[in-house]
C-alpha positions in Angstrom: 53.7 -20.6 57.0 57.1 -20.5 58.6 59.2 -22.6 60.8 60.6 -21.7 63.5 64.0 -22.8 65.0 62.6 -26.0 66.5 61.3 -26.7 63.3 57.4 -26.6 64.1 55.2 -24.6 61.4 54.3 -21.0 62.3 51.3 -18.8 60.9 52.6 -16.2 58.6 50.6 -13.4 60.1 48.7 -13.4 63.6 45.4 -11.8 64.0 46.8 -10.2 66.8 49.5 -8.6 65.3 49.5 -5.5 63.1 50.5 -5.8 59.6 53.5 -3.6 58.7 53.4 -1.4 55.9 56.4 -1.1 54.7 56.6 -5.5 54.4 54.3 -8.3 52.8 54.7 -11.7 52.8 53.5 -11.6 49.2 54.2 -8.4 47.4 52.5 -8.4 43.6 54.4 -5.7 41.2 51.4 -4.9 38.8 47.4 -4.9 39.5 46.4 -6.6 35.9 44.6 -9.6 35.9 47.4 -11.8 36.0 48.1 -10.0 39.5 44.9 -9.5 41.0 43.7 -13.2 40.2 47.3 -14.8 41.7 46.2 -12.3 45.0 43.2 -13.8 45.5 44.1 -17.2 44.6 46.9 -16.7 47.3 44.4 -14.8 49.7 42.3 -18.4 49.6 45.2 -20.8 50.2 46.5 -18.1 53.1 43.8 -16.3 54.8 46.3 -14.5 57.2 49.0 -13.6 55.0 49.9 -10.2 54.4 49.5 -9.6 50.7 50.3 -6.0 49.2 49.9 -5.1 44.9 52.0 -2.3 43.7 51.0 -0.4 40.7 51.3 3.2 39.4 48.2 2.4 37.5 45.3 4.8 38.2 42.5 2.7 37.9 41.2 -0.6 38.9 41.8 -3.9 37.1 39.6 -4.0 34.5 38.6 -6.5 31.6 40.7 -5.7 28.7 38.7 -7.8 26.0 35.9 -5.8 26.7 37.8 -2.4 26.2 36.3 -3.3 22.2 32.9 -3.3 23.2 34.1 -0.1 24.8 35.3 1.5 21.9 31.8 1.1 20.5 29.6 2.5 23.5 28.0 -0.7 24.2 29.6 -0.9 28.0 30.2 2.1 29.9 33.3 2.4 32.0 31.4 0.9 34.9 31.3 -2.5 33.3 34.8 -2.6 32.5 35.8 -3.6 36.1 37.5 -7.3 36.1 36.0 -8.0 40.0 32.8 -5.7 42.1 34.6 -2.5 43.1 36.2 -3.5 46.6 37.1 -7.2 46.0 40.7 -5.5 47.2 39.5 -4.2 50.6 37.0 -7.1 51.2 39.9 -9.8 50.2 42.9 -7.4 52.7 44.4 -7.3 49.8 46.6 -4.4 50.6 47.2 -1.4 47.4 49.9 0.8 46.9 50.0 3.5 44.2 53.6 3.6 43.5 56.3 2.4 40.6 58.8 -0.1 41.4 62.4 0.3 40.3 64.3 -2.2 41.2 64.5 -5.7 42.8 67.0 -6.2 46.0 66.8 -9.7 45.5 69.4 -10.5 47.5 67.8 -8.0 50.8 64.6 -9.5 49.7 63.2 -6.0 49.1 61.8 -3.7 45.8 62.9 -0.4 45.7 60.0 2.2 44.8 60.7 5.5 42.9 60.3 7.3 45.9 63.5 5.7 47.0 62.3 3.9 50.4 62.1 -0.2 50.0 59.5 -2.4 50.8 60.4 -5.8 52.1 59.2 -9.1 50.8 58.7 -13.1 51.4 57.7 -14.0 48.2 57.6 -11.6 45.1 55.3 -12.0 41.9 56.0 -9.9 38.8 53.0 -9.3 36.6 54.1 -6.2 35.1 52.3 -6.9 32.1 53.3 -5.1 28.5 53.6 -2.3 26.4 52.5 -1.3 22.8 54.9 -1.7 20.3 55.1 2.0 19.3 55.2 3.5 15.5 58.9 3.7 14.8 60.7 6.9 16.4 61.9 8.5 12.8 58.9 8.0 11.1 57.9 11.5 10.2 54.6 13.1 11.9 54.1 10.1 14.6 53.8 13.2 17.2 50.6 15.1 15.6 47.6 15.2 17.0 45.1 12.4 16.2 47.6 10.0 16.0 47.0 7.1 18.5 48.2 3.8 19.8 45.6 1.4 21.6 46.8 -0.4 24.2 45.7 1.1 27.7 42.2 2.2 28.8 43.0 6.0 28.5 44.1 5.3 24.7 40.4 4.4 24.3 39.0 7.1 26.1 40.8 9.8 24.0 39.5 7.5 20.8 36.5 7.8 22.0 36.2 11.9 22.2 37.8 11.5 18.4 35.1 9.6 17.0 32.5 12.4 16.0 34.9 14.3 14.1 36.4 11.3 12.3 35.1 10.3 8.6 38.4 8.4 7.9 40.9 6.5 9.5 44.1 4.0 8.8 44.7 1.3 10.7 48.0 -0.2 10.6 49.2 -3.6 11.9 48.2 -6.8 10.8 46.9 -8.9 14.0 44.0 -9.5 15.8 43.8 -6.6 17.6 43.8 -4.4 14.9 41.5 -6.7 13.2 38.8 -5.9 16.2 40.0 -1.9 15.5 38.7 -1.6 12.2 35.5 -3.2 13.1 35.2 -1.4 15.6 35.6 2.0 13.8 33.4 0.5 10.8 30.5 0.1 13.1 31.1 4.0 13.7 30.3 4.7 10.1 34.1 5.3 9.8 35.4 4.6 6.3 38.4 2.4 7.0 42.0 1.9 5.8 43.8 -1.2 6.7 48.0 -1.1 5.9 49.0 -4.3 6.5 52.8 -4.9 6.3 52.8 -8.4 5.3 51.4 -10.0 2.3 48.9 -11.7 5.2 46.9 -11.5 7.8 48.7 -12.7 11.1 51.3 -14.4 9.9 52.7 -16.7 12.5 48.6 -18.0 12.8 46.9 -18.1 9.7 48.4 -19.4 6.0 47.6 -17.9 3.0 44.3 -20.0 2.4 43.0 -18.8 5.7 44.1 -15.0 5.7 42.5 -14.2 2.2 39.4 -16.2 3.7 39.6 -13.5 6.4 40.6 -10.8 4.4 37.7 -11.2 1.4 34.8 -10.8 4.1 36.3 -7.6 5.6 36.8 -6.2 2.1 33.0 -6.9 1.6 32.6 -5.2 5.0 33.3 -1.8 3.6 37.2 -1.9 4.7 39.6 -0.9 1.9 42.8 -3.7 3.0 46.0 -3.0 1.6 48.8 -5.6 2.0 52.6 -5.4 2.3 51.8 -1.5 2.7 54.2 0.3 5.3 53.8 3.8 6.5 56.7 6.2 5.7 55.4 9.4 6.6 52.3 11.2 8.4 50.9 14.4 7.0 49.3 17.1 9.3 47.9 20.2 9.0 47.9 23.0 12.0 49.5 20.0 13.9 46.6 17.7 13.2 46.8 14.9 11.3 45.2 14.9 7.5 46.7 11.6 6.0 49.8 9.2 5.6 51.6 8.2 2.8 52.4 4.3 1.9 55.9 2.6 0.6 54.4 2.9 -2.8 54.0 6.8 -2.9 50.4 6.5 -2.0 48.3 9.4 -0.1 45.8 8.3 1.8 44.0 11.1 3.3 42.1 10.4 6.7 41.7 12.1 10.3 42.9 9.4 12.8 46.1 7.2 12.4 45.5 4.5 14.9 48.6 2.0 15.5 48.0 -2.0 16.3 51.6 -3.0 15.6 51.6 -5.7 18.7 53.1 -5.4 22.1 56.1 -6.6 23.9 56.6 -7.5 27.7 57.8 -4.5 30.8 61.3 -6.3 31.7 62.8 -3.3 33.3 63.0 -5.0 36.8 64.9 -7.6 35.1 67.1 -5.6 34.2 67.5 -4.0 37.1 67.4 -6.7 39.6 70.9 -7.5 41.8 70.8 -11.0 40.7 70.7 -12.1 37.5 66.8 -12.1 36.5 67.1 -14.3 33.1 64.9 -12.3 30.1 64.8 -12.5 26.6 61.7 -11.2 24.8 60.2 -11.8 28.9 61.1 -13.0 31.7 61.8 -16.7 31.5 60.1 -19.3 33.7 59.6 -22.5 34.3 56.1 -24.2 34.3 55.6 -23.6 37.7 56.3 -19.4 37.1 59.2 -19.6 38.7 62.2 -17.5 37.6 65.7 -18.2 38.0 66.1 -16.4 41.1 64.6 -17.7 44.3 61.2 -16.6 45.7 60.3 -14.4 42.4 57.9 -15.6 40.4 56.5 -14.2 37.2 53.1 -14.0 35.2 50.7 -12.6 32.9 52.1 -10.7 29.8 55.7 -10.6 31.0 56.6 -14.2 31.4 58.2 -16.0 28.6 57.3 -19.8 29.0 58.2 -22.8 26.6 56.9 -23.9 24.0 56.9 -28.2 24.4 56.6 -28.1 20.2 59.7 -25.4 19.4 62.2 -25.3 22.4 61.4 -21.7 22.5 60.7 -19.5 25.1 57.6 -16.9 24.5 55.3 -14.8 26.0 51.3 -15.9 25.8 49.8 -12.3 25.6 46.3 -13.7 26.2 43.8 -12.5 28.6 42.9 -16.2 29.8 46.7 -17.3 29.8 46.8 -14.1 32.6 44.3 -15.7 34.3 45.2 -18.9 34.3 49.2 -18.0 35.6 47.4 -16.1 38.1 45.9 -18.8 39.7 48.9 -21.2 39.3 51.2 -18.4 40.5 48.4 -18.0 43.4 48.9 -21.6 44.4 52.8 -21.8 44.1 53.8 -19.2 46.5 51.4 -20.9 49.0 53.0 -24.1 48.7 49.8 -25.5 47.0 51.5 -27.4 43.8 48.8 -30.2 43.6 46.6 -27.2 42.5 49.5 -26.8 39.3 49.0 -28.1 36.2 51.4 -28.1 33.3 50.4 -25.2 30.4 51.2 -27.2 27.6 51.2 -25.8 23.9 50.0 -22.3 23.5 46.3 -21.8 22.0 44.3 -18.9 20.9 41.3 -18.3 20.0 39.1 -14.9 18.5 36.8 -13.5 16.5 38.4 -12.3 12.7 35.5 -10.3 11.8 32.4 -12.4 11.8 34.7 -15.4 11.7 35.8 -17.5 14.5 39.2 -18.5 14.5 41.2 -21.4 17.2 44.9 -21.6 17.0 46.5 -24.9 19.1 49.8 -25.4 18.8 52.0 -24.4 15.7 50.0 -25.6 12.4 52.5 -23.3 10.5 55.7 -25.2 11.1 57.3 -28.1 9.3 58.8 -30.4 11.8 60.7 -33.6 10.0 58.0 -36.5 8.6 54.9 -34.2 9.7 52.6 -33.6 7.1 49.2 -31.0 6.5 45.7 -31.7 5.7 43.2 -29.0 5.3 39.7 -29.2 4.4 37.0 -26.1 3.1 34.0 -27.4 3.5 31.1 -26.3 5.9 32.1 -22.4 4.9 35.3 -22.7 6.7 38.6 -23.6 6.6 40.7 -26.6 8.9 44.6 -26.7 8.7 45.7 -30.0 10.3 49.7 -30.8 11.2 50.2 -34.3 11.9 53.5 -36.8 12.6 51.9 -40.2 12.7 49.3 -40.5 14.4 49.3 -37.7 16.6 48.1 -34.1 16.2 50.7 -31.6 16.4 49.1 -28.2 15.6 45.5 -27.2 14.7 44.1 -24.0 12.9 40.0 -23.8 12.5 38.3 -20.6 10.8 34.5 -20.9 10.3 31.2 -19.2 11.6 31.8 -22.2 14.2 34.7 -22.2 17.0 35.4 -26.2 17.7 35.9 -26.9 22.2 39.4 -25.4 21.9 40.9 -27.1 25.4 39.6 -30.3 24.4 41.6 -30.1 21.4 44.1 -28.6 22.8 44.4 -31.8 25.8 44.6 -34.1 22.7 47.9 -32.0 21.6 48.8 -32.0 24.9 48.3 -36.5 25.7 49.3 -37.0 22.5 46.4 -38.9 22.1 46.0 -40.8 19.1 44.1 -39.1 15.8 43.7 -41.8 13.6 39.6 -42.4 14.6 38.5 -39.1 14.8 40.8 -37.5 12.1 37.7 -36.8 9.3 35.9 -35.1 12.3 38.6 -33.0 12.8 39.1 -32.5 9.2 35.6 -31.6 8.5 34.9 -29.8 11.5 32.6 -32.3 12.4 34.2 -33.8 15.7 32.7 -34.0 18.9 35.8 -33.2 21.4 33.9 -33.7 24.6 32.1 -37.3 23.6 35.6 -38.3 22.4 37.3 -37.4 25.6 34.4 -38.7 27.7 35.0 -42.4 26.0 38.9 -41.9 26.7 37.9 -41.4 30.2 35.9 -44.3 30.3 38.2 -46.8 28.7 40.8 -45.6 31.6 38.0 -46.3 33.7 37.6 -50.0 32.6 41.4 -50.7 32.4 41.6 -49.3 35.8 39.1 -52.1 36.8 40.8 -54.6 34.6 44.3 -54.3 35.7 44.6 -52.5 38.3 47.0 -49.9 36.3 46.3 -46.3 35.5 47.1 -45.0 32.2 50.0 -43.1 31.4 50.0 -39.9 30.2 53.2 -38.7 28.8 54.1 -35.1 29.9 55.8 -32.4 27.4 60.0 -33.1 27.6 61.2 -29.8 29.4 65.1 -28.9 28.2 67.8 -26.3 28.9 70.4 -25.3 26.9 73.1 -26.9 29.1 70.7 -29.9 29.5 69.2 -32.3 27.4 67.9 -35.1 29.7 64.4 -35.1 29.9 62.4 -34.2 33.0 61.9 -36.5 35.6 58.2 -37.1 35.8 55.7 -39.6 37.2 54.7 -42.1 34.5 51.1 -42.2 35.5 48.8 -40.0 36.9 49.5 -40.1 40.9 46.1 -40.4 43.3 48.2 -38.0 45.6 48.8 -35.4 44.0 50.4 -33.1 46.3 53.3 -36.1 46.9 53.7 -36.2 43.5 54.0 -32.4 42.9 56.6 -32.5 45.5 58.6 -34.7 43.9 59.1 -32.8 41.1 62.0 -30.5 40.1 61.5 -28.5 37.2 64.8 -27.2 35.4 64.9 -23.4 35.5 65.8 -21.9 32.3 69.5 -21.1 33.2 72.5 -22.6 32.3 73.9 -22.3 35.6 73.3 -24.8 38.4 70.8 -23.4 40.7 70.8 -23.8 44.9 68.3 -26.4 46.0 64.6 -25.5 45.1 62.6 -23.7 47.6 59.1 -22.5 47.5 59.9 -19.3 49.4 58.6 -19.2 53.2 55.3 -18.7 52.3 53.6 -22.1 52.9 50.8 -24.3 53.1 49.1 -23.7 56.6 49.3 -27.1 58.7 45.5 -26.5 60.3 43.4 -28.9 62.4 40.2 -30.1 60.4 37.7 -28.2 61.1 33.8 -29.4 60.4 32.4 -27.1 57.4 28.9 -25.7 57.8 26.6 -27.8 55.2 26.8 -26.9 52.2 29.8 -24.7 52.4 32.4 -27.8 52.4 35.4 -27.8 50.6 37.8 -24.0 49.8 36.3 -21.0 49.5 37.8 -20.2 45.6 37.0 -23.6 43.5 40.0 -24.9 41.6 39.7 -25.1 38.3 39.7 -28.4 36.4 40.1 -29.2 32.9 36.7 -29.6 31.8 36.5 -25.7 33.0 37.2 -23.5 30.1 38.4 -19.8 30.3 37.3 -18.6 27.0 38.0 -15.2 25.2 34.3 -14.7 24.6 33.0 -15.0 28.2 36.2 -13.8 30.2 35.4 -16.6 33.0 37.4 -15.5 35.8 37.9 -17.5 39.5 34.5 -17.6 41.9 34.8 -14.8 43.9 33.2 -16.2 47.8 29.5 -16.7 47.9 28.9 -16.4 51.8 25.8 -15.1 51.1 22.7 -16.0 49.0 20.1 -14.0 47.2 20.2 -10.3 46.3 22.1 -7.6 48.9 23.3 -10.1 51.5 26.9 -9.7 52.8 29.1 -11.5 51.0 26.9 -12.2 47.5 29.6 -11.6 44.7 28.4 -11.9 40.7 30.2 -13.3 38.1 32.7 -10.7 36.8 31.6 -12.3 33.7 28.1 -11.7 33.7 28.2 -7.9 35.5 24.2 -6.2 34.9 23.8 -3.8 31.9 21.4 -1.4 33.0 18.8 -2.2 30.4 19.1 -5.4 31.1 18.3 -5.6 35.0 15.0 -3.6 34.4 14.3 -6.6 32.3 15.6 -9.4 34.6 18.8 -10.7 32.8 22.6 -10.6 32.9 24.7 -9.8 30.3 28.1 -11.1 29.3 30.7 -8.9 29.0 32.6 -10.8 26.6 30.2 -11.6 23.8 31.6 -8.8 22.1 32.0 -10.3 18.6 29.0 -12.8 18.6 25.4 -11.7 20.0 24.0 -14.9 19.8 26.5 -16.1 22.7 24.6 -17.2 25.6 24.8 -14.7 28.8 25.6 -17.4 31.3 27.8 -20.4 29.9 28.2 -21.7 33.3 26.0 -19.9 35.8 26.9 -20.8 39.8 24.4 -22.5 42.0 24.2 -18.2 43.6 23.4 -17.3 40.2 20.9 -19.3 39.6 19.3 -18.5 42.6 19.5 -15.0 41.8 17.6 -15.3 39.0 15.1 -17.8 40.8 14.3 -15.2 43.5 14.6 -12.1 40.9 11.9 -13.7 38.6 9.3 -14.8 41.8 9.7 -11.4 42.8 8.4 -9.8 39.4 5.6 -12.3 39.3 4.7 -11.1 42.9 4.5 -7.9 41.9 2.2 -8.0 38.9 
């Protein structure tokens, strides 16, 4: 929405008029899932807004987590797609196959490398990130059969590898090269794992918990070697024949596959007329807004804060994409009551056969906190604590504990002192103990007449150290509250008053909603909705239709039919790519169910 110069709200796009092509009112740098979601979360907040996504990527979006199950021919390429090919055309979501190269911030424009610019009201940058590469000296990083996983091709070429592979060295010590050599071991593949440091993911998991780790990939098949560095590759006919270590070691193999990490695409920072703040990202605020006006950033690229360290960081997870794509969705439609504050950072994965949940930072040593940790139940729990509250939580067991429930509790600063032997022993019901929270607010509520107050994370800039302004309870209007607030951008600098660029809410007459199609098209998500690494929940695409082949039906991207599996009647989840035993629909949609309903009376029908 606009306003014109009587001050009266305007539609940002007429159906009469023609969208120009060479303008959107919400331009998207990067098609990932960060991008994609925030287009169709914007696409149901503004249904006649011009949105455009601008990639030079060749392919669809697609679901990166399952790019593992991939790598090990148990999802074809097919299955790899994040939405049902032609969510873009259906949602007028408009695609261009080009690379940006710079921001006009001040023209409101990007300029593509074709040199002509394409305007913009609001601008999103989800460019994502790139593999940290094997150093540029190291000798032999260029022959053949050396690889770096990051992007869908990398997997296709290890793919067409695998038959001629008997041996292979991994290097990097995270999970993602954790999920390589399984991956390769289930190929039969005799695996070598160089490890620089004397653990496994060392910012995550302590000593205790990485030799835990460690022991059962050993027993695996893997040969692991720690605080091992590569110092040279040796080929043969330009093909790679093995590597040799710091410690004048030669291990022979036929693929040198490198899972050294990533780090985020800032070139349009750099490159942007007004100063674009970065440092290892783009920083934002918790609304994913930058420090310059009507450019907002998500996914891979945007460097938030940490509440626990003052720092800013990336969260290079595929459900932190998604969830910034939604938030960044509602924010440059004006929809703030639809934000919610990100809180700590939280991860959560399979280590080999071994679940592992990571909330907050269990590693550090903040002044009077202390550790408890616990190894019973064939896991292991790291607790930090100051007080009564819990500050940082690691779990590793055959068992993940609800990770957002926890993490809420970090988040509240909810007291620990009742459940702390649950948590300990991995014993704790999250949901019950929330539940009862809810209902003692409920009773107080009734009582006095007072919500409770839930204290929000203190934001701070460097020139600043007055905490946020924030409501002291939890408003009933939540779109008055969120326009109260004014989050701090992470400059030093004093910034012009805070706009949401001129893409608005729309100001629409009610309008009576068929029955049982009441209330928006894409669902919000609340807390009790978790976007887990396992099942790759993504938003509810519309349901106009019911039943099998009507317009409008959308599945799951979730839950997208194996072939097998639909000759048998079922569903299978993309993302249970570490644990089989996961069920296929964690959450299934009223559609879905009916699917299955009308799928299964059909069968008996025909028998």
């Amino acid at each position: 929405m606009r306003q014109d110069h009587a001050g009266h709200r305007a539609p940002l796009f007429k159906g009469a008029e023609q969208p120009s092509i060479d303008r959107a009112d919400i331009v998207i740098v990067g098609n990932g899932i960060a991008g994609l979601t925030a287009a169709i979360q914007a696409r149901s907040f503004e249904p006649d807004a011009r949105i455009a996504i601008i990639s030079d990527q060749n392919h669809p979006t697609i679901n990166t987590p399952a790019l593992k199950q991939f790598a090990v021919g148990k999802l074809t390429r097919e299955q790899l797609l994040a939405y049902p090919p032609g969510t873009e055309r259906q949602e007028r979501i408009h695609l261009i196959h080009a690379r940006v190269e710079k921001i006009n911030a001040q023209s409101k424009s990007v300029i593509l490398a074709n040199g002509s610019a394409f305007g913009y009201g609001a601008l999103l940058v989800a460019t994502g990130s790139t593999p940290t590469a094997l150093p540029s000296q190291l000798p032999g990083r260029d022959f053949d059969g050396v690889l770096t996983l990051h992007r869908l091709q990398d997997y296709l070429d290890l793919r067409r590898r695998l038959s001629e592979v008997e041996e292979a060295v991994v290097i990097g010590g995270g999970a993602h090269a954790c999920e390589t050599v399984m991956g390769l071991l289930h190929w039969g593949i005799h695996v070598h794992w160089l490890i620089r440091s004397a653990v496994l993911l060392p910012r995550m998991l302590d000593e205790t918990a990485s030799e835990m780790v460690l022991e059962r990939i050993r027993q695996a098949g893997v040969t692991v070697y720690t605080s091992t560095e590569v110092i040279g590759i040796v080929g043969r006919v330009g093909s790679v024949i093995g590597v040799v270590t710091n410690h004048q070691q030669f291990i022979p193999c036929q693929l040198v596959v490198a899972c050294t990490g990533t780090k985020p695409v800032t070139t349009l920072a750099k490159h942007c007329d007004l100063p674009l703040k970065h440092e290892n990202g783009i920083l934002v605020d918790d609304h994913l807004r930058s420090s310059v006006r009507d450019i907002y950033v998500a996914g891979d690229v945007a460097a938030l804060k940490n509440p626990l360290t003052g720092q800013y960081e990336p969260r290079a997870q595929w459900y932190a994409a998604v969830e910034q794509g939604r938030m960044a969705g509602a924010m440059i439609t004006g929809h703030r009551e639809a934000v919610r504050p990100f809180g700590v950072p939280w991860h959560a994965t399979h280590l080999g056969d071994l679940s592992m949940l990571y909330v907050g930072n269990p590693l550090q040593s903040p002044s009077g906190a202390y550790v408890l940790t616990d190894t019973s139940r064939g896991g292991y729990r790291r607790l930090l604590l100051q007080g009564e509250r819990l500050i940082g939580y690691l779990s590793l067991g055959p068992m993940q504990p609800d990770s957002l429930a926890i993490k809420r509790i970090i988040d509240e600063e909810l007291p620990v002192r009742d459940i702390l032997k649950g948590l300990l022993k991995g014993e704790f019901d999250a949901r019950q103990y929330l539940t009862r929270r809810r209902t003692y607010t409920a009773q107080d509520l009734v009582t006095s007449g007072r919500l409770a107050s839930v204290k929000p994370p203190t934001v701070q800039t460097a020139a600043q150290t007055t905490p946020e302004p924030a409501p002291a309870t939890r408003s009933l209007a939540p779109a008055a509250e969120a326009a109260q607030l004014e989050p701090r951008l992470p400059t030093t600098e004093q910034l012009p008053p805070l706009s949401t660029g001129p893409v608005l809410a729309p100001q629409r007459a009610p309008v009576a909603a068929p029955a049982g199609n009441a209330g928006p098209r894409y669902p919000i998500v609340h807390e009790e909705e978790e976007i887990s690494p396992f099942t790759g929940t993504l938003p509810a695409l519309p349901e106009q239709g019911q039943g099998r082949g009507q317009p409008g039906t959308r599945l799951n991207s979730g839950s997208l039919p194996s072939r097998p599996e639909q000759e048998r009647g079922g569903r299978r989840n993309l993302w249970a790519y570490s644990d089989p035993a996961l069920p296929a629909f964690p959450r299934q949609s009223p559609a879905q169910r009916q699917q299955v309903r009308a799928y299964n009376e059909q069968r008996e029908g025909g028998r």
